[in-house]
N, C-alpha and C positions, 0 to 999 in steps of 0.2 A: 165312516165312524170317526168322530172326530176324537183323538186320544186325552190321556187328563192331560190338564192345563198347569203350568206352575204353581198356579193358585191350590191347585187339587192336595189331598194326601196322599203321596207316593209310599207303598212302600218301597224296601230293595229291591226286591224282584221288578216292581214297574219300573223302578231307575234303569233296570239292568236291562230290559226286554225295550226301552223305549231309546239307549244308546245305539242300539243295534239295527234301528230306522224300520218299524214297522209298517207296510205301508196302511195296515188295519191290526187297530191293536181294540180288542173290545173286552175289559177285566170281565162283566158281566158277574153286575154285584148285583143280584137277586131279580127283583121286581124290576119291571119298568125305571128307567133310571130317564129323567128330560135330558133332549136333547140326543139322545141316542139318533145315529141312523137306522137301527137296528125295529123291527118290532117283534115283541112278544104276543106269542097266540098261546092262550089256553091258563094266562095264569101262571106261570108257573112261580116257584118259591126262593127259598134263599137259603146258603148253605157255609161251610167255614173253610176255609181252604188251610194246609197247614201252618202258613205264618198269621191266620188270623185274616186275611182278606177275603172279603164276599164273595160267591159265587153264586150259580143259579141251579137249581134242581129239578129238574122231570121227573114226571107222574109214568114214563114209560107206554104212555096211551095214546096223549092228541098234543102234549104241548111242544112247544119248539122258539129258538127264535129265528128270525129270519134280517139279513142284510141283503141290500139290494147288490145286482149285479155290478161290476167296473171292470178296467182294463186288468187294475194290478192285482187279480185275484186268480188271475190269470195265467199257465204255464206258457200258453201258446203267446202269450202279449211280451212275460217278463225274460221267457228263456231258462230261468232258474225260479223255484218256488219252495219256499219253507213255509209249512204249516206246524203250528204248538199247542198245546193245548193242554189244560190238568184236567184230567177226569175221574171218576169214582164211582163206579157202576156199585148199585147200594144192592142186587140180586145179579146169580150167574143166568134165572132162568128167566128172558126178557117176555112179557107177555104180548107185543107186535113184533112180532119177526117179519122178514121179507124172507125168499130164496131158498137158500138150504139151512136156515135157522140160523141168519146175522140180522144186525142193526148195523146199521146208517146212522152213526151218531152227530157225523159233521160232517159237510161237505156241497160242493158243488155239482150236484148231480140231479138231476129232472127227467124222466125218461118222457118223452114227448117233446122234451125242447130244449135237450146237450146235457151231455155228459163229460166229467173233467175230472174231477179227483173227489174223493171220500176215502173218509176213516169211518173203520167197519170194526164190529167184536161180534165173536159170535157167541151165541147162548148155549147153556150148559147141554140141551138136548137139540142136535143139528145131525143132517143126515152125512156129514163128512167128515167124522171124529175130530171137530174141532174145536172142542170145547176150551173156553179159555182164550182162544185165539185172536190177536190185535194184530190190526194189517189197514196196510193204505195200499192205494192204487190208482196210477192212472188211467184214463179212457181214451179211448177216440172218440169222436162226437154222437155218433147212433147208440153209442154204450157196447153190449157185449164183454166178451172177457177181457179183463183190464191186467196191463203188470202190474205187480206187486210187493212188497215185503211184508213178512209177517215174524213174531214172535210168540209161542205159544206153549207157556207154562201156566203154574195155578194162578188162579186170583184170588186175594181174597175181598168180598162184600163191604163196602164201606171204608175202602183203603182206597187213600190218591195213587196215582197213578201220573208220570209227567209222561205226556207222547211229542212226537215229533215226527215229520212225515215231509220230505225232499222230492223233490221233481225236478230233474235237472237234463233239459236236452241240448246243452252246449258246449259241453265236456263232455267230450268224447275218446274214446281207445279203440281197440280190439275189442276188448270184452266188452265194452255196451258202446256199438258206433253209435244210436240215436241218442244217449242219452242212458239216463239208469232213475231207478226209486230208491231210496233209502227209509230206514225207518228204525228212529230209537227210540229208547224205552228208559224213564230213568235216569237220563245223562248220559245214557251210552248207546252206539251204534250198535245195534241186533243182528240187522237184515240189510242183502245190497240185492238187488236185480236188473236186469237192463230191459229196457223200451222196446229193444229190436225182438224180447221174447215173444211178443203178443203184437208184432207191430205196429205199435201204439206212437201216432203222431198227434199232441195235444194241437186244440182247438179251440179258440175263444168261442165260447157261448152264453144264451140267456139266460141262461138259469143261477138262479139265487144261491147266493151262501148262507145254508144253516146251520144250526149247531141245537142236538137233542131229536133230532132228523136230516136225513137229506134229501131223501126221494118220496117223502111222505109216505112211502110204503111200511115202515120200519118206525120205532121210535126208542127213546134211550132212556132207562129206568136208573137214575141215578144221578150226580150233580157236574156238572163242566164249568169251569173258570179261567180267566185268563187266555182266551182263544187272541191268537197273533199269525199275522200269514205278512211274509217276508218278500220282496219281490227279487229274491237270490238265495242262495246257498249259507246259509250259517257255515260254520267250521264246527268241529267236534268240541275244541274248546271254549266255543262261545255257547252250546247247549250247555254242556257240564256246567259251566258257569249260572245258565239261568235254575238247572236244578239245586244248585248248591245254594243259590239265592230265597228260594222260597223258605228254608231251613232258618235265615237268620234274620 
């Protein structure tokens, strides 16, 4: 994805998300935009994010977009990875579920051909009282159960939503010798977990980055913009910063 050009109209938030060296930065202002690396299946529409900038909307059925595979999408390639993303799920009750009643709303994950990371929500009726619940996770490459953070209070329908989602296996302690997930909400850090809980060693693979699906299994009824995947670690204060941005 090649990012906007000087020539482009920035707003703040793109100023502020494109100081921070995105190595994929995709606003995903509705339809089809030329030029994109990215391609849209299924049509999908176009929506407003809080400071007025586009985004794109699912139908929650079949649509999605998809970006091709790379190195820097990669936890296993960069060491440290930041994923962002503003989302707005417009229903709690998603009508493609996968699993125990989540969606795949974004992510790098194929079951058949590597698994790596997704942001998952789950729908109002799932068999693990988790309704409401926002979480990312890493994988090992065959998939199975992945570490995670999660946060899980109400939502409501048609409200943004800023995520953020850390994968970091080079920073290392006691508490998470491989590495750890984080995952904020908001502007602010939620959830921390360590890699060594699921013995989770990331792995570059072939499968696509999408966003409004991941595993095709699942799909996300609701609008996503501004998708950024970092090839390190943000800081706490350079998130707060990007939420603080979309406000003005």
């Amino acid at each position: 994805m090649t990012p906007p050009t000087a020539s482009s109209t920035l707003s703040a938030y793109d100023t502020a998300v494109l100081a921070d060296a995105p190595a994929l930065y995709l606003p995903l202002p509705g339809p089809q935009e030329p030029g994109q690396q990215a391609t849209y299946h299924g049509a999908p529409g176009a929506a407003l994010l809080p400071n007025g900038d586009s985004a794109t909307v699912f139908d929650g059925l079949t649509q999605y977009v998809e970006i091709p595979d790379s190195p820097e999408l990669s936890a296993a390639t960069t060491g440290q990875l930041t994923v962002e993303a503003w989302l707005r799920p417009d229903t709690l009750t998603f009508p493609r579920t996968e699993g125990t009643g989540y969606v795949h709303w974004l992510g790098k994950l194929t079951y058949g051909v590597g698994c790596e990371w997704t942001a998952r929500m789950y729908s109002q009726p799932n068999t693990e009282n988790r309704a409401n619940r926002l979480s990312g996770y890493a994988f090992n490459p065959a998939g199975g159960l992945g570490a995670g953070s999660y946060v899980q209070e109400p939502v409501t329908p048609g409200a943004w939503l800023h995520y953020v989602l850390v994968i970091n296996t080079t920073t290392r302690s006691a508490a998470y010798p491989s590495g750890y997930v984080k995952l904020y909400k908001d502007g602010e850090l939620r959830d921390q977990d360590s890699l060594a809980d699921y013995n989770i060693v990331p792995a570059r693979t072939q499968a696509p980055l999408r966003v409004g699906s991941a595993s095709l299994r699942s799909f996300f009824a609701g609008a996503v913009g501004k998708v950024a995947v970092y090839p390190a670690e943000l800081t706490a204060a350079q998130i707060a910063a990007h939420h603080r941005a979309m406000a003005s």
